[in-house]
C-alpha positions as CSV (number, residue, x, y, z in Angstrom):
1,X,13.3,35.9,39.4
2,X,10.1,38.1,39.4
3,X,6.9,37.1,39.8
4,X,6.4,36.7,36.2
5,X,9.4,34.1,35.8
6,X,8.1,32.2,38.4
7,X,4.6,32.1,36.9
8,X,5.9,30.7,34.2
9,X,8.2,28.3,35.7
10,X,5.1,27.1,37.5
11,X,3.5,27.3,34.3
12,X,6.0,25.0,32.9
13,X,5.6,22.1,35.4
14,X,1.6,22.1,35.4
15,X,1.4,23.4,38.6
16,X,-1.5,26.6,37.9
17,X,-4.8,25.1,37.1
18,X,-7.1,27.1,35.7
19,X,-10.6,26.9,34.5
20,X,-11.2,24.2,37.3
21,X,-13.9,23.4,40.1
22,X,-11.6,22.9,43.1
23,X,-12.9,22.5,46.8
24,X,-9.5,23.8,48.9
25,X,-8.7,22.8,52.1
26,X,-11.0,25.3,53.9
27,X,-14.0,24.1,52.4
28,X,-14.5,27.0,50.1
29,X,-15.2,26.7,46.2
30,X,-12.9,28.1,43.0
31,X,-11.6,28.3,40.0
32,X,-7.8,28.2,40.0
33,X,-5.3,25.9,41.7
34,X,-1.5,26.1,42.6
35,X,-0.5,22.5,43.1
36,X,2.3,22.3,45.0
37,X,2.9,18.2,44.3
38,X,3.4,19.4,40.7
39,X,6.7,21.5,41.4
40,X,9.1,19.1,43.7
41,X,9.5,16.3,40.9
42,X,11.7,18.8,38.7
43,X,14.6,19.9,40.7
44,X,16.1,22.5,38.8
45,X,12.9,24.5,38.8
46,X,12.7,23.7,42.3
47,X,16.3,25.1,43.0
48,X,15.7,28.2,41.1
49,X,12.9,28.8,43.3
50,X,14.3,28.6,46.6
51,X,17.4,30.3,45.0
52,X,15.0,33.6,44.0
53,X,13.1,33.1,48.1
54,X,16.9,32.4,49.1
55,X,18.2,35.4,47.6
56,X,15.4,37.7,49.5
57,X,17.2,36.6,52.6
58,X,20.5,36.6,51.5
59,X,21.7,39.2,54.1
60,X,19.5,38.4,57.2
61,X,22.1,36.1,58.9
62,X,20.0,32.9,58.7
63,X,21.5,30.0,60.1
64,X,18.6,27.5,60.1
65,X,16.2,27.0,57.7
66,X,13.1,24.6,58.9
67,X,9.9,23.6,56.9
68,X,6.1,22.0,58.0
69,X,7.0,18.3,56.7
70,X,6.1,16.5,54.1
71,X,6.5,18.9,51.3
72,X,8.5,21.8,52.9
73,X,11.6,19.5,53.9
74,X,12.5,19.8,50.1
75,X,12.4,23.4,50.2
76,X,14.1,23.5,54.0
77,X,17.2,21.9,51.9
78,X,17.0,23.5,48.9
79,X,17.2,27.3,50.6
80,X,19.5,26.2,53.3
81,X,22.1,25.2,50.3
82,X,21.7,28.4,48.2
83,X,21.7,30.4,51.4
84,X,25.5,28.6,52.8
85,X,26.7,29.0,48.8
86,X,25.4,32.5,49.0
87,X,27.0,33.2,52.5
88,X,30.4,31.2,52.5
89,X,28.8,29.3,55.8
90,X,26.8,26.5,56.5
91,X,23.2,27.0,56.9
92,X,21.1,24.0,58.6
93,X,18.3,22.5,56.7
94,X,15.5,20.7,59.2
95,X,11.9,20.1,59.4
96,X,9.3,20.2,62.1
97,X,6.5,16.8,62.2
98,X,3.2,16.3,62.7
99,X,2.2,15.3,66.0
100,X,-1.3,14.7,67.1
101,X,-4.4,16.4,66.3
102,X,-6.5,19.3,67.5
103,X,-10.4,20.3,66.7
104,X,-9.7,23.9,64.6
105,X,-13.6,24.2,63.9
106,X,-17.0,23.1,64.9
107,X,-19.1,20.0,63.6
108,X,-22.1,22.7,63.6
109,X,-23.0,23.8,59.9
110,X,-22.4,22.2,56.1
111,X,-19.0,21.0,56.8
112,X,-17.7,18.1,59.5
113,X,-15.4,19.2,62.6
114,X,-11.9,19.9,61.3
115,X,-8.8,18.7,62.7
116,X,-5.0,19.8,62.1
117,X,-1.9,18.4,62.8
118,X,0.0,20.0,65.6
119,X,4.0,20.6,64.4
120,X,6.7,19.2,66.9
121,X,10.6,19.5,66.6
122,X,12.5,16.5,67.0
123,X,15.2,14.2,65.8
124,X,17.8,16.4,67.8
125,X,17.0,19.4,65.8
126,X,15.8,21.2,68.6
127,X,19.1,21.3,69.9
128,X,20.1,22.8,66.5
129,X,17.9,25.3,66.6
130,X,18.2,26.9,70.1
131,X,20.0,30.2,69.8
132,X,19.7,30.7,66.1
133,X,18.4,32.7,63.9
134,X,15.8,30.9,62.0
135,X,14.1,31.2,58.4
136,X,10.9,29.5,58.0
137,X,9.6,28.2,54.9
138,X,6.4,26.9,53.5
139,X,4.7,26.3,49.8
140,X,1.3,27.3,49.8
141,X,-0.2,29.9,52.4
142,X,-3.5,29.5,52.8
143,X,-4.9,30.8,56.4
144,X,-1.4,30.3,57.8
145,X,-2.0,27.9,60.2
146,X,1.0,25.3,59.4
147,X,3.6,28.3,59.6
148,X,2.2,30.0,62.8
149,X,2.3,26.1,63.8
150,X,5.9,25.6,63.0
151,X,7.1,29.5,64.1
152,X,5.7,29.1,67.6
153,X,7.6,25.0,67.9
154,X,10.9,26.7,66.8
155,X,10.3,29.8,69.2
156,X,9.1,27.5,71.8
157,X,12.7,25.6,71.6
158,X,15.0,28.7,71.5
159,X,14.9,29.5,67.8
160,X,15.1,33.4,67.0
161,X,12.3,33.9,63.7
162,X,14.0,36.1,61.3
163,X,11.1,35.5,58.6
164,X,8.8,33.7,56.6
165,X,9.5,32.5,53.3
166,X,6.6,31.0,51.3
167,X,6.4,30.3,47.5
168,X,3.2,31.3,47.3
169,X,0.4,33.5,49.4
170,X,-2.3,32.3,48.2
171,X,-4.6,34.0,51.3
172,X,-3.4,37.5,51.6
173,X,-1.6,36.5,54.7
174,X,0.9,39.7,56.0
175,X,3.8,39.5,58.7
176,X,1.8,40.9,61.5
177,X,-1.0,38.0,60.9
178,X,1.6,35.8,62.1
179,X,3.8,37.8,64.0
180,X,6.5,37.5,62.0
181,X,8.8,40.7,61.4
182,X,9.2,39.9,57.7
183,X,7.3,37.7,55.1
184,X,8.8,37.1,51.5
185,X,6.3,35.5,49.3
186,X,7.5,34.9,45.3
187,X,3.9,35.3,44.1
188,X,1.0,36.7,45.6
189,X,-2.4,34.8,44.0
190,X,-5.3,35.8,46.1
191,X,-8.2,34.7,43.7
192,X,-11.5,36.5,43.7
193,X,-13.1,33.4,42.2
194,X,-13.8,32.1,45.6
195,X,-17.0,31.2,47.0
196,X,-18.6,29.3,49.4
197,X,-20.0,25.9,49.2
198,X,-23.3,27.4,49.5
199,X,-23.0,29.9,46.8
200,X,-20.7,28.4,44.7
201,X,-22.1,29.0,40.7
202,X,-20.2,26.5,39.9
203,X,-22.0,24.0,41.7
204,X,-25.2,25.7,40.1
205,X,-23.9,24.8,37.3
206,X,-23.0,21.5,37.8
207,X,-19.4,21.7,36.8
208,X,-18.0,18.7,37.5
209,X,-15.5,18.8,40.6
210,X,-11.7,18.1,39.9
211,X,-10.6,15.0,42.4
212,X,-7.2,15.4,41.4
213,X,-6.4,18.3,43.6
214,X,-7.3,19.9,46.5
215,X,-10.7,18.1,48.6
216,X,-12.2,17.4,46.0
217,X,-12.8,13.7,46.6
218,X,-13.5,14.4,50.2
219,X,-16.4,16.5,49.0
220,X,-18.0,14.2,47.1
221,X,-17.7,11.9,49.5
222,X,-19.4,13.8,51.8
223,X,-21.8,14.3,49.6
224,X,-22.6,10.4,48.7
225,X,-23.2,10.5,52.4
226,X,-25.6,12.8,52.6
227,X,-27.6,11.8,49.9
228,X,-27.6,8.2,51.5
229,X,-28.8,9.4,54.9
230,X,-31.6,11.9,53.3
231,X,-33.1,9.0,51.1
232,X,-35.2,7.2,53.7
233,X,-35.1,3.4,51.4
């Protein structure tokens, strides 16, 4: 697949909003929106997908694949299938968990203090993983964080990272960003239409905010609260 196939096969499930007002999991405002939910329900899109990532690894002697759960375990199996049909061998399909949580920012400024999810292997699959090469794969890449999460638990546990596969780089994230010595991503869609919440024209413009994806529910939220604790009665 090139990246115009699977812009239309994400086309095809709804999963490129455009025209939107979408607050993203950074806190910054835009436009546009890859929804990720969108995609999983239809296998056979789903399977052609991580059969076009699959294929971009074809030849790097993977024999583990592991995902960020909840999402990524579905791609974690689909690859590791295509990659043992491609290879003649089984490839291992396994997931890392959220553990915990750890402060990533600040409660100075518009936005609250922001916590994230540290990744641990477990179930065994450490054990699976130790000595291997290992594929990573993720949906969405945003800032990162999740795979440089899940590269350093598999690294930490034995696991030699051959690459980074990612449906979508959505943050103009390279291989060196996350020391990684190669990064496939299907579609790159760094949007300019990002702004933020400060400067956003959309808020200016009072464009209603879409609670169906991203933070946007969260925001408002936030913003009930705000209200309530500026209005003195």
């Amino acid at each position: 697949m090139n990246e115009g196939e699977v812009v239309h096969a994400l086309n095809k499930v709804g999963a490129i909003i455009f025209d939107s007002h979408v607050v993203y999991t950074s806190g910054k405002h835009g436009s546009t929106y890859i929804n990720k939910d969108a995609v999983y329900p239809h296998t056979a899109e789903t399977s052609r997908l991580c059969h076009a990532l699959a294929e971009r690894f074809a030849g790097d002697n993977i024999q583990v694949v592991i995902a960020p759960a909840i999402g990524g375990v579905i791609l974690s199996q689909w690859l590791a299938y295509h990659l043992t049909e491609m290879n003649g061998r089984e490839v291992l399909g396994v997931y890392a968990e959220k553990e915990g949580t750890e402060l990533v920012s600040s409660s100075y400024g518009p936005l609250p203090p922001k916590y994230e999810n540290a990744f641990v292997i477990k179930r065994g699959y450490d054990k699976l993983i130790a000595g291997k090469n290992v594929l990573v794969v993720e949906d969405i890449l945003n800032t990162g964080g999740s795979a440089r999460k899940v590269i350093d638990a598999a690294s930490s546990v034995g696991g030699n990272i051959v690459g980074l596969g990612v449906l979508c780089n959505r943050g103009g994230i390279t291989a060196r960003d996350l020391s990684v010595l190669k990064l496939v991503s299907l579609i790159d869609a760094r949007s300019p239409d990002v702004w933020d919440e400060g400067s956003c024209p959309l808020c200016e413009r009072d464009v209603p905010i879409n609670t169906d994806v991203g933070k946007g529910r969260e925001f408002l939220a936030r913003q009930r609260k705000r209200c309530k604790s500026a209005d003195p009665y």
